[in-house]
C-alpha positions as CSV (number, residue, x, y, z in Angstrom):
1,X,37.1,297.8,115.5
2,X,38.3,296.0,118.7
3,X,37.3,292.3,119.2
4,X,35.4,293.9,122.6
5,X,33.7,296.7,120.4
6,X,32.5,293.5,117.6
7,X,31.4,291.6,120.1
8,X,29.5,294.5,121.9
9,X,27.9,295.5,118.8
10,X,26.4,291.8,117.9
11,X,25.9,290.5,121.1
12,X,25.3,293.0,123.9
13,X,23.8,296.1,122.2
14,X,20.6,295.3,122.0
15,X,20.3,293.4,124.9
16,X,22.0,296.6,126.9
17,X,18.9,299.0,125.8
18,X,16.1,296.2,127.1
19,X,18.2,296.0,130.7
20,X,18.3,299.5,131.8
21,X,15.1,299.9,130.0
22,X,13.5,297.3,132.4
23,X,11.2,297.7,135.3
24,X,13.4,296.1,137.7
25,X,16.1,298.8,136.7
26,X,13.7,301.8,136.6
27,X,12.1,300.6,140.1
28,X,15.6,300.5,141.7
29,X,15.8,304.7,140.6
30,X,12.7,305.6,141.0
31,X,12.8,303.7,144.3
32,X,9.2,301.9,143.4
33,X,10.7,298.3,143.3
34,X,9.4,296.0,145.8
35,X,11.8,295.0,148.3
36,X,11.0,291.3,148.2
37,X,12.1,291.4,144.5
38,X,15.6,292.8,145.4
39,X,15.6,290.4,148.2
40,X,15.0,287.9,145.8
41,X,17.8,289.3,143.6
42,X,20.4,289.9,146.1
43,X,20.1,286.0,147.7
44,X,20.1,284.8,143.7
45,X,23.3,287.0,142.8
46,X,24.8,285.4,146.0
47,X,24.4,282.3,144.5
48,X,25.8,283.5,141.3
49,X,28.9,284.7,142.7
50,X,30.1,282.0,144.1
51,X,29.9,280.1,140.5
52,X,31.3,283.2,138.9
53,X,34.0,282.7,141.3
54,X,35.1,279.1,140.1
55,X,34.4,280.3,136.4
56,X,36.6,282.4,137.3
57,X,39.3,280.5,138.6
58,X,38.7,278.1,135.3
59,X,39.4,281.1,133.6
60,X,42.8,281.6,135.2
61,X,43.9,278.1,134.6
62,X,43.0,278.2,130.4
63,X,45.1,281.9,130.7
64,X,48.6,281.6,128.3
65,X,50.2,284.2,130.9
66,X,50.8,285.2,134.4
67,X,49.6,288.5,134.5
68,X,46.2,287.4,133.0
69,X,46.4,283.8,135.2
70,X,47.5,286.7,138.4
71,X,44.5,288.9,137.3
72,X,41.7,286.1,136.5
73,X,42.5,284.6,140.0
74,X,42.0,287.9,142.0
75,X,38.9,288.6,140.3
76,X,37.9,284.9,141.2
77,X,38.8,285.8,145.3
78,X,36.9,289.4,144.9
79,X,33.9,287.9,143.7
80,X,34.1,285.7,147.2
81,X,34.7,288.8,148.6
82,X,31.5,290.5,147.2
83,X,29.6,287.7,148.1
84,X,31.0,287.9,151.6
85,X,29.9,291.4,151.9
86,X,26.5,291.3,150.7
87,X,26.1,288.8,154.0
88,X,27.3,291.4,155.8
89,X,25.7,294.6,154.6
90,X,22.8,294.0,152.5
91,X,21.4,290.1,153.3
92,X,21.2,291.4,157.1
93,X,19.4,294.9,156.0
94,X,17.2,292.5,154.5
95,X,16.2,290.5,156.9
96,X,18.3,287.7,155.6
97,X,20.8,285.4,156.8
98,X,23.2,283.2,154.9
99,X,21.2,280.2,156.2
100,X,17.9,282.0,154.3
101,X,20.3,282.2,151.3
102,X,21.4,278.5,151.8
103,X,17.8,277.2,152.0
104,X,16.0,279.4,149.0
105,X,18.7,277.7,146.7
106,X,19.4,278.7,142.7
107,X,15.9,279.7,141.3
108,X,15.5,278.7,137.5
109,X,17.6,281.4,135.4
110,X,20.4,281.5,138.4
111,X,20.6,277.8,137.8
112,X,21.1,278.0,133.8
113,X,23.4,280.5,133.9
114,X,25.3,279.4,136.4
115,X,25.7,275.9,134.6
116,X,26.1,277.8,131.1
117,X,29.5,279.6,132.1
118,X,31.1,276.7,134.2
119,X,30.6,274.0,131.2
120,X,32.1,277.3,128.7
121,X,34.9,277.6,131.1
122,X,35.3,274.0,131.7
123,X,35.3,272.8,128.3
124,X,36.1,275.8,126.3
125,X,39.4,277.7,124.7
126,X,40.4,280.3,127.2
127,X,39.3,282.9,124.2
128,X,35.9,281.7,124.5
129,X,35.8,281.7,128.4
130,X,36.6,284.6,128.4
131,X,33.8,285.6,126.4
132,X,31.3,284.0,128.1
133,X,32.5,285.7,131.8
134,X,32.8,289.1,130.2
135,X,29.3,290.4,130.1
136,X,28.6,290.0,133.6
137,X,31.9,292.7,134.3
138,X,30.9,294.7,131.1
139,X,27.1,294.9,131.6
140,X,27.6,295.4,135.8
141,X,29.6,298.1,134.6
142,X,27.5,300.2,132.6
143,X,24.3,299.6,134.4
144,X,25.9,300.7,137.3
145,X,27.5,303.9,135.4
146,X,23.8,304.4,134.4
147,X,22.2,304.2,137.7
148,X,24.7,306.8,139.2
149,X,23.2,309.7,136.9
150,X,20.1,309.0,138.4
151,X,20.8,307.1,142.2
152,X,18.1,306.0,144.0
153,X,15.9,307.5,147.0
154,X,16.1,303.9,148.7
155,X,19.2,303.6,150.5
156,X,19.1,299.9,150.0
157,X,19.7,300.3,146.2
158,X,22.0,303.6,146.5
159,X,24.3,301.2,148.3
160,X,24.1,298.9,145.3
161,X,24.1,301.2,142.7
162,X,27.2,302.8,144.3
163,X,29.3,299.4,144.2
164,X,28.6,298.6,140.5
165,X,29.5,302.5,139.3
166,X,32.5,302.5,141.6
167,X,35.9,303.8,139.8
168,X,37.4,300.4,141.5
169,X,35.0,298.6,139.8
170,X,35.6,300.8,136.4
171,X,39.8,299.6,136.7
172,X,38.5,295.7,136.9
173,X,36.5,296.0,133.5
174,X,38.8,297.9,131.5
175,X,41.6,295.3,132.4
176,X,39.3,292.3,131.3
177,X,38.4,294.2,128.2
178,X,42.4,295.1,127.4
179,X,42.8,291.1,127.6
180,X,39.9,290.5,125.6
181,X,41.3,292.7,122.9
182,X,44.6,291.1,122.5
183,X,43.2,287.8,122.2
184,X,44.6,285.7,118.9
185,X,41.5,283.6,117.7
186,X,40.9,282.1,114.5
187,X,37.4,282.6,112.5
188,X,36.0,279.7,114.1
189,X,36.7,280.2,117.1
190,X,35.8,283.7,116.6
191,X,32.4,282.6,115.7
192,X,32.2,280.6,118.8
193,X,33.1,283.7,121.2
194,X,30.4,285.4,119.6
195,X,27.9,282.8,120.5
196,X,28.9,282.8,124.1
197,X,29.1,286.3,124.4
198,X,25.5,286.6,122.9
199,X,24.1,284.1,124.9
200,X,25.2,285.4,129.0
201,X,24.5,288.8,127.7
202,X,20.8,287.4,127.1
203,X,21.3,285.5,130.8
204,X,22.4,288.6,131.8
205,X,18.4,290.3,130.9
206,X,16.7,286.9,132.5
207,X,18.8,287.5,135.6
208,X,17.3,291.1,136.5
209,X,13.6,289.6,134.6
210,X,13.9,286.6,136.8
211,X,14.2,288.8,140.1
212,X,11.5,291.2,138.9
213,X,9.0,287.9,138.6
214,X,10.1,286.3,141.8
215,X,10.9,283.3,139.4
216,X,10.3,279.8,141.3
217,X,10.6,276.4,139.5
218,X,7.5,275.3,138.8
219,X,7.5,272.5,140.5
220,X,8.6,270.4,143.5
């Protein structure tokens, strides 16, 4: 088995099935999901790119060549990109401007996450960064493929749905899983990967949970 196909199989497998089984998931197809919950997704992933961006670029800097250092810093400019985009297309379909997405801040789970993969990539080898940015690729991926089959009656989420499922997007995540699979790690470390794998994939659920809920902090 591939060190992508273990870690699939013990971290993200289980956790994969809960996702597209979720309401937030089944309202974006069946078009039922209330707006202010995407709303409330879209500004929170806009805060996420921009940390997945830096992970990113911490990511590049750990990498022990220049096609993955080349690779890890262009993902790191396309997430800026993204993030760019949804200001463009989706926040002002919303109603929202990057001033509304500026003042609502990171909720609770945006937050955690966010500070989960920066102190793995900060602090970690590059193996296990590159663990812990890989489920938000790998998981985007396939939720996206899943959505696809089934679209969306909203055009707001077909616009989505269409981004995530995109061949270009399929190219990205089979290059990050081709470098995941020729990485040399030690049992240990091994171990370690696992954890960090397991543990965004399971940010990756409270993400789409959190924007179902409207998730505030609960106080101040």
């Amino acid at each position: 088995m591939t060190f992508s196909g273990e870690l699939w199989d013990r971290g993200a497998a289980s956790v994969y099935d809960e996702i597209v089984r979720h309401p937030f998931i089944t309202g974006l197809t069946d078009g039922t999901l209330d707006h202010d919950a995407f709303r409330y997704f879209i500004v929170q992933d806009s805060h996420y790119l921009r940390a997945y961006s830096r992970a990113l670029s911490l990511v590049a800097g750990r990498a022990p060549d220049e096609d993955a250092v080349s690779m890890f810093a262009l993902h790191a400019a396309n997430a800026i990109a993204v993030e760019r985009s949804l200001h463009s297309s989706l926040l002002g379909s919303l109603g929202l401007t990057t001033a509304d997405v500026d003042a609502a801040g990171s909720g609770p789970t945006t937050t955690a996450y966010m500070s989960y993969l920066t102190a793995v990539c900060a602090t970690g080898t590059y193996a296990e960064a590159v663990a812990a940015v890989l489920p938000c690729y790998w998981i985007y991926r396939d939720v996206g493929r899943e959505l696809l089959k089934r679209s969306s009656p909203d055009p707001l989420y077909r616009q989505w749905i269409e981004t995530y499922g995109s061949e270009e997007f399929d190219e990205v995540v089979e290059s990050v899983l081709a470098v995941t699979d020729g990485l040399d790690v030690g049992a240990a470390e091994r171990q370690r990967c696992h954890q960090h794998f397991a543990m965004t994939c399971r940010y990756e659920w409270m993400f789409w949970d959190a924007a179902y809920h409207k998730l505030d902090w609960p106080v101040g």
